[in-house]
C-alpha positions in Angstrom: 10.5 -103.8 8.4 14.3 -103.5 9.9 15.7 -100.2 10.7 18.9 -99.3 9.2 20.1 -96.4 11.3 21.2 -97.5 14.9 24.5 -98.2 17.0 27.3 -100.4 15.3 28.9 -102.7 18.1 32.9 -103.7 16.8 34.3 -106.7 16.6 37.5 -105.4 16.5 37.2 -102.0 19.0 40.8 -101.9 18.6 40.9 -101.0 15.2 38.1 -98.2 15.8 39.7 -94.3 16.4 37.5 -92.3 18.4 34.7 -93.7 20.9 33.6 -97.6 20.1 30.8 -97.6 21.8 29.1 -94.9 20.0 29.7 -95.6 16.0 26.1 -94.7 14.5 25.2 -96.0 11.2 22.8 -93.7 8.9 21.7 -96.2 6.0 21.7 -100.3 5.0 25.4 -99.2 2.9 26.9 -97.4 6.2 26.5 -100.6 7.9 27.6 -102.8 5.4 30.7 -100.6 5.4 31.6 -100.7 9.3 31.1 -104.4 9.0 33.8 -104.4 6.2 36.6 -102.1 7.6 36.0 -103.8 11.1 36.1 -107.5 9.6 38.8 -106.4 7.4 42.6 -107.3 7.4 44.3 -104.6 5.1 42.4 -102.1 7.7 44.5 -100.6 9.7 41.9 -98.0 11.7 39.0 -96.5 10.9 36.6 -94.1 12.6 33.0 -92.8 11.5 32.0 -88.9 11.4 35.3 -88.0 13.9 36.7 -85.6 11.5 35.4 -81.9 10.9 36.1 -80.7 7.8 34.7 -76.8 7.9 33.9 -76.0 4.5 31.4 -72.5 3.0 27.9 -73.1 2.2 27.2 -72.1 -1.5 23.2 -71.4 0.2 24.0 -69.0 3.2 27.3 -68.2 2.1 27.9 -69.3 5.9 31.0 -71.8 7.2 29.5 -74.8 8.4 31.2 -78.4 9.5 31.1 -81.6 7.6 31.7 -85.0 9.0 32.8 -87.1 6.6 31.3 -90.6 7.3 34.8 -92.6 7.0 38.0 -92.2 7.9 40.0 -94.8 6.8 43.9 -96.1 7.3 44.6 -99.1 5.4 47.5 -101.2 3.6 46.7 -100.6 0.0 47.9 -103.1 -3.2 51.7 -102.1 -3.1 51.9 -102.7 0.4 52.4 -99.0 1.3 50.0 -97.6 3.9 47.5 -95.3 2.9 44.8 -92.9 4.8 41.3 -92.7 2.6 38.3 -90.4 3.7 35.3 -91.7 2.3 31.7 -90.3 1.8 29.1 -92.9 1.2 26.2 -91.8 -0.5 23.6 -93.2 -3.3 24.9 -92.7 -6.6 21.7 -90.5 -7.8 23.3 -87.8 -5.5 26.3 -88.0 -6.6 26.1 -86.1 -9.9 24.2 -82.6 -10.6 20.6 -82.9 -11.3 19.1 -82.7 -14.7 18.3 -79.4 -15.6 14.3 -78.8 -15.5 12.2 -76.0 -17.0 9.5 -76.8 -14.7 10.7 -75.8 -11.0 9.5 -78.4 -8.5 10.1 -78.8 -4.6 11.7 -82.5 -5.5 14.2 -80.7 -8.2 14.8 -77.2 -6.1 15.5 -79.6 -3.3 18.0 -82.0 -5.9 19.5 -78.6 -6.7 20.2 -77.3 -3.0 21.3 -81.1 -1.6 23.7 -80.8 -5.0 25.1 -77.2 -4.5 25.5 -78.4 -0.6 27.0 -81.6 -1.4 29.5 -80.3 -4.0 30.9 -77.4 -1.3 31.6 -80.4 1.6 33.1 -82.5 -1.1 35.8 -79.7 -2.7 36.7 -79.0 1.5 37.2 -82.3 1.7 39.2 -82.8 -1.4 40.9 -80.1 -0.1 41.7 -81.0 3.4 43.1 -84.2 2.3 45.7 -82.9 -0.1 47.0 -80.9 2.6 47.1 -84.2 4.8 48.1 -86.7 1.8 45.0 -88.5 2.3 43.2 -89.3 -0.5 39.0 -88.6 -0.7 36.6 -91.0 -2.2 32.4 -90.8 -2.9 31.3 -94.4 -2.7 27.9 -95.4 -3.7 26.1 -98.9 -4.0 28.2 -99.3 -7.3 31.4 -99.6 -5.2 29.5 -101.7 -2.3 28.1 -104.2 -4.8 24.4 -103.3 -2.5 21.1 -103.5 -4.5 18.3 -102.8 -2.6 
């Protein structure tokens, strides 16, 4: 059985902001991505988990850092360019869980990736209006991935 965490090499190092020699994919959809802003000709640059986004943990009440996966600068349909951080993650996660009288590990642990999730994702939100960029959750609905 393949791996699917491991080192992306570019085709297009150029194109990559930060260190090309050290982009490391996470999952099967990360890689797919990489492989589609690299190959890509509306992408302008792109870099993987180079930004910290500090946001407060809703669990320790703490400040923590978030690397968003993507960073992305592209020309978008009008022509206009446009920045785009994006979070890849599968779409289960991506909404709270369903509430459950019966408290398991597998829901408390739904709950706490949820509560964790949706603090990173309101910094992030955040962090881009103040830089105009715009922030997107993709899951394997956007990158057409069935596994």
């Amino acid at each position: 059985m393949a791996t699917y965490k491991g080192y992306f090499k570019p085709k297009n190092p150029q194109k990559y902001k930060g260190d090309p020699t050290n982009i490391v994919y996470r999952s099967r959809w990360e890689l797919k991505f990489m492989s589609y802003v690299d190959n890509h000709d509306d992408i302008i640059s792109w870099s993987s988990e180079e930004v910290i986004v500090p946001y407060i943990s809703p669990v320790d009440g703490k400040r923590h850092r978030y690397f968003p996966d993507f960073l992305i600068t592209k020309i978008n349909n009008e022509g206009k360019k446009e920045t785009l951080m994006i979070e890849i993650k599968p779409f289960k996660q991506t909404k709270p869980p369903e509430i459950q009288t019966k408290k398991t590990k597998t829901y408390l642990n739904e709950v706490f990736t949820w509560g964790i999730n949706s603090a990173k994702w309101a910094a992030a939100e955040e962090y881009c209006k103040d830089k105009g960029y715009k922030f997107v959750i993709m899951t394997e609905n956007e990158l057409g991935v069935k596994f």
